[in-house]
Each structure stands twice: as structure tokens, then as C-alpha cells.
N, C-alpha and C positions, 0 to 999 in steps of 0.2 A: 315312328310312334311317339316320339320324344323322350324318349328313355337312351339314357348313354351306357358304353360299355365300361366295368369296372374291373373287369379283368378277363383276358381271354386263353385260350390251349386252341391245339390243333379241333378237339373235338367238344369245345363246349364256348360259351360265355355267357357274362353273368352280366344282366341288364338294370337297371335303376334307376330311376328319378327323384328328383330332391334332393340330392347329396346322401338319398340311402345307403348301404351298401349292399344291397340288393334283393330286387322282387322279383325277377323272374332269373332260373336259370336252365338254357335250355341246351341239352347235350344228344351227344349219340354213344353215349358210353353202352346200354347196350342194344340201340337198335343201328348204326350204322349197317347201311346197306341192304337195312329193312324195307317191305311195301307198306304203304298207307293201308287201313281197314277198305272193304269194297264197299260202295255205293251199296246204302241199305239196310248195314251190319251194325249191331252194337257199337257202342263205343262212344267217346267225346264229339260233340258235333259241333262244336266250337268253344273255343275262348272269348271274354269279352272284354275289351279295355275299355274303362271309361273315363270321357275328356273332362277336363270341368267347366266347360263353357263352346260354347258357337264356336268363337274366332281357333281356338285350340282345335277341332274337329278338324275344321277350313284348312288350317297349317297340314295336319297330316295330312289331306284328301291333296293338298297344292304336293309335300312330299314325294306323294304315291303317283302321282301323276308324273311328272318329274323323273319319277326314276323310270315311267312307262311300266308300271306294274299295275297286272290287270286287275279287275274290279268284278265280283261278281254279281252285286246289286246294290240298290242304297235307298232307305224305306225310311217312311216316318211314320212314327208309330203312336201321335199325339204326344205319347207322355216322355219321347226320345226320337232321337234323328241317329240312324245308323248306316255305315258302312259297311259291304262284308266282301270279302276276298278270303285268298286263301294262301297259308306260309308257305315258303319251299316243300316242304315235307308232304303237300296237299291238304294239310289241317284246316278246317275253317275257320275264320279270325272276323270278331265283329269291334269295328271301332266304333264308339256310340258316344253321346250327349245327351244326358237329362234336361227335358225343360223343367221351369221354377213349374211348384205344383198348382198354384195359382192360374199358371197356363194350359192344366191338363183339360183335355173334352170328356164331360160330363153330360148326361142324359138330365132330362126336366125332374127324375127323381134323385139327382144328386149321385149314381154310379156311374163310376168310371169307362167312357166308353170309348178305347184303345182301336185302332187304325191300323192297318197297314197300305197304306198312301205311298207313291214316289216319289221321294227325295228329289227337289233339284238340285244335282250337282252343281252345274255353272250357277246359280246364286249364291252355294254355296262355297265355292271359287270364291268369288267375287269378294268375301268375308276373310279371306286371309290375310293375316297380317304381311 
């Protein structure tokens, strides 16, 4: 995702970018050995990261390809281009890109009118640095 570790334990680590010292930190202090919620249950339905531009998306999507981690879909949404997979844990994880708002699709009265379109991956391959 491009976030590094800033410090780890057997059951946790603490992730960051920029020279933060840190935004995410995800552990099993008390769900090790826990099950994910069932298909259709309450609950968190994803996380979302967002990249701050195209070629940064591209970088993760080249990453996650790479390491051969699967993909669950990849949309575009007019006003953003997303990725979504999901963590070890089964959690779903969306990696996104805002376009500049000047590039959103708008209707002939001026409202915003948002898409869900498929993403081309291999173009967007193609964009990594």
C-alpha cells in the first residue's frame, strides 16, 4: 500500500507514511484465532486508502500483482478509480484515487452523476512507475 513498518511484535504492527509514526495499527491482541463476520452481517465492509494520484494507484496495483494477491474487483467511479481486495483476515480493503473535480461527470443540469464502470487494470499497469 506504501506505508512502512514502524515497529513490529509477534501480534501487531504499526504502519505509516510520510515519516509519521503512525496511522494504522493493526493487531490480534484480542481476536487472534478469531472468524471474519458471515457474508451479509453487520459490521465494517471495508476500509478505504486513498492514493494521491494515478501513477501511486498503478504502483500498488503493480505491488499486489507481484506478490500474486488476489483482486476482487476494480471500478471506476467517475469521480475515483478503485481497487478492492481483501486482507488476510478476510476484511475488505478498497484502494482508490480521486480525480481532480474539474474531471467529475456531470449531467446537463450541473449534478453529479457518479458511475460504476470497470476499471482497466492493464492500462492501469501500464502507469506505474
Amino acid at each position: 500500500m506504501g506505508s512502512s513498518y514502524n515497529s513490529a511484535t509477534a501480534r501487531s504492527r504499526v504502519l505509516s507514511a510520510g515519516g509519521y509514526h503512525h496511522h494504522i495499527g493493526p493487531n490480534t491482541w484480542e481476536s487472534r484465532g478469531g472468524k471474519s463476520p458471515a457474508h451479509g452481517t453487520t459490521g465494517l465492509f471495508h476500509t478505504a486508502f486513498l492514493y494521491p494520484d494515478r501513477a501511486s494507484l498503478a504502483d500498488a496495483l503493480r505491488r499486489l500483482v507481484n506478490a500474486g494477491w488476489p483482486l476482487e474487483g476494480a471500478a471506476d467511479h467517475g469521480v475515483s478509480e478503485a481497487i478492492y481486495l481483501r486482507d488476510p483476515d478476510g476484511n475488505g480493503v478498497e484502494l482508490y484515487r480521486d480525480r481532480p473535480q474539474a474531471e467529475w461527470p456531470r449531467g446537463t443540469d450541473g449534478e453529479l452523476t457518479m458511475v460504476n464502470e470497470p476499471l482497466d487494470l492493464q492500462v492501469l499497469l501500464a502507469e506505474a512507475p
